[in-house]
C-alpha positions as CSV (number, residue, x, y, z in Angstrom):
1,X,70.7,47.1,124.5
2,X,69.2,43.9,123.2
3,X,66.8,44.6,120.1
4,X,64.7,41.7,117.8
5,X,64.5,42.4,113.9
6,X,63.5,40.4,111.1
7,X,63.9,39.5,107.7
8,X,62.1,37.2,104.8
9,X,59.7,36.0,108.2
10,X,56.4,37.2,109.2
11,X,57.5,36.0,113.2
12,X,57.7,38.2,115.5
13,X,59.0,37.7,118.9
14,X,56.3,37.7,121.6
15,X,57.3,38.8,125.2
16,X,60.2,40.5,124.1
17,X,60.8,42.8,127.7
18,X,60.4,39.1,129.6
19,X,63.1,37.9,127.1
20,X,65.4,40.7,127.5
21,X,65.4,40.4,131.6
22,X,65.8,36.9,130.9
23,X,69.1,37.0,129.0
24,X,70.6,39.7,131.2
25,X,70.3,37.4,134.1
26,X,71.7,34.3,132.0
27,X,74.8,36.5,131.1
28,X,75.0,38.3,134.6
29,X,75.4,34.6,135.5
30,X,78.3,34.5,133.9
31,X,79.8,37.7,134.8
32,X,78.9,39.4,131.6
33,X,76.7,42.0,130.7
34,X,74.6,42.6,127.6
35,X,75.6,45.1,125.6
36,X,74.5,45.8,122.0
37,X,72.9,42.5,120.9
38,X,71.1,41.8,117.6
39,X,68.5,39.0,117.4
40,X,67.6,38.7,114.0
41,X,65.0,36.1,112.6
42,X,64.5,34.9,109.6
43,X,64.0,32.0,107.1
44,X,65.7,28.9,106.4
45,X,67.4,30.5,102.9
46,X,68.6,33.7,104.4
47,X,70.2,32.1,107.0
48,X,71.9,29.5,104.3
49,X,73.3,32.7,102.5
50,X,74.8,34.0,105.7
51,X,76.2,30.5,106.2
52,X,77.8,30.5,102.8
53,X,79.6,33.9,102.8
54,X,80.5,34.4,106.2
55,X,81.5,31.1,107.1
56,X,81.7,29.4,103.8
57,X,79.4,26.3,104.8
58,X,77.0,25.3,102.2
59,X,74.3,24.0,104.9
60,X,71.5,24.7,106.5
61,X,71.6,25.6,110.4
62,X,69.4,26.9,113.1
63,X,71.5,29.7,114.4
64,X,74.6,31.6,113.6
65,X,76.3,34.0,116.5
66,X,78.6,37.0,115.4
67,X,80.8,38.1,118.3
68,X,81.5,42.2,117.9
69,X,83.5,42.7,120.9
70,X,86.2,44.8,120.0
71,X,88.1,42.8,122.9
72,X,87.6,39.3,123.1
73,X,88.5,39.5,126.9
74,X,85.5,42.3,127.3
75,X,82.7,41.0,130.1
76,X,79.9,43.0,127.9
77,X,78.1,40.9,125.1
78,X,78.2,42.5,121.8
79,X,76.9,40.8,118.8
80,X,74.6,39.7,116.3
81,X,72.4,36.7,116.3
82,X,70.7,34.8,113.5
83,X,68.0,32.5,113.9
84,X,66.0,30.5,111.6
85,X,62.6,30.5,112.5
86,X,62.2,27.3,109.8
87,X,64.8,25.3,111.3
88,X,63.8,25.7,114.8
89,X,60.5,24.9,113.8
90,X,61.4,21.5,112.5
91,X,63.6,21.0,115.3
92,X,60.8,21.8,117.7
93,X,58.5,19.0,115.9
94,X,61.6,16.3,115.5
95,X,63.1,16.7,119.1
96,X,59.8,17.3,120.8
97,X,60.0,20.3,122.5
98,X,57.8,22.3,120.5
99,X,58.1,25.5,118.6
100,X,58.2,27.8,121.4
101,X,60.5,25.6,124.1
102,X,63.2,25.4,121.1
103,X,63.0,28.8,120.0
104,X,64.0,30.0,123.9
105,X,66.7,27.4,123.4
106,X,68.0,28.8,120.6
107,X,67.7,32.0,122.2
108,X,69.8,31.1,125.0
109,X,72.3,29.1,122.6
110,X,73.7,32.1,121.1
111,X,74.1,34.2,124.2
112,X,75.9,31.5,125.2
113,X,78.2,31.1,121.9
114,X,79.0,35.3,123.3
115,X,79.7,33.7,127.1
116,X,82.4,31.4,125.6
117,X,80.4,27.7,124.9
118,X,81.1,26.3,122.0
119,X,79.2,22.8,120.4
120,X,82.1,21.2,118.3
121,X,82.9,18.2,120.5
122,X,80.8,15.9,122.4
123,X,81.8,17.4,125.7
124,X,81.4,20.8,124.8
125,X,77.9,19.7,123.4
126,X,77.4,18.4,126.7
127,X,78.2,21.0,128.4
128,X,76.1,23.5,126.5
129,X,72.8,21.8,127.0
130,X,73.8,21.8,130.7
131,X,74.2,25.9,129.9
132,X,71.0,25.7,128.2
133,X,69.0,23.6,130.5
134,X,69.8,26.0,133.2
135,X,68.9,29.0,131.2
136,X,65.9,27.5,130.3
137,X,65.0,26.9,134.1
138,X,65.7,30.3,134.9
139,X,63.0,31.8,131.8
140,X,60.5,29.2,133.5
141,X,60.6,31.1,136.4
142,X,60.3,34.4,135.2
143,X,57.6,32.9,133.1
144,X,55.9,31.4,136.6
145,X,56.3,34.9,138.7
């Protein structure tokens, strides 16, 4: 079950059943399934205390995935995903993409982080956007239909 919650943010998710078919396909994709995933949106200073105790950086970031699976090698998505709706924000202004285009990216970013991408290297950055791109392409459609 994928389910959207909040905290220290008024946003609220719009479209949430188109969102939810969306990221099943991204992950069927993949040969995953989505299992019990947690989007959770909130401001730029909750999202800085996560980053501090759970993985001890003291900066702020756009999105943080937890990955639940009890078995790393499982093909069904459990986790919990952070997203700061301030940072993505800013990031829609500064990259140009707008507010809503980023925050589907982002969206897509952490399902992926579950899949197995990671963003520490340049080709693994690389290779997420690619991941990304596509993902986004595929919500266009549903979006279009």
């Amino acid at each position: 079950m994928i389910s959207f919650f909040k905290e220290n943010t008024t946003f609220d998710i719009k479209q949430k059943n188109k969102i939810k078919s969306w990221l099943k396909n991204v992950a069927s994709g993949y040969g995953f399934s989505a299992g019990e995933l947690n989007y959770v949106f909130c401001d730029d200073e909750y999202l800085l205390q996560m980053n501090r105790q759970y993985l001890g950086h003291d900066y702020y970031t756009d999105i943080i995935t937890f990955d639940s699976r009890e078995n790393a090698l499982s093909k069904r998505l459990d986790g919990d995903i952070f997203i700061s709706v301030d940072t993505v924000r800013a990031n829609g202004e500064e990259y140009g993409e707008g507010f809503e285009r980023e925050m589907m990216r982002v969206i897509a970013h952490g399902l992926l982080h579950l899949i197995g991408f990671d963003d520490h290297t340049a080709a693994q950055q690389k290779k997420m956007r690619e991941a990304e791109n596509t993902a986004l392409a595929q919500w266009d459609t549903i979006m279009m239909s």
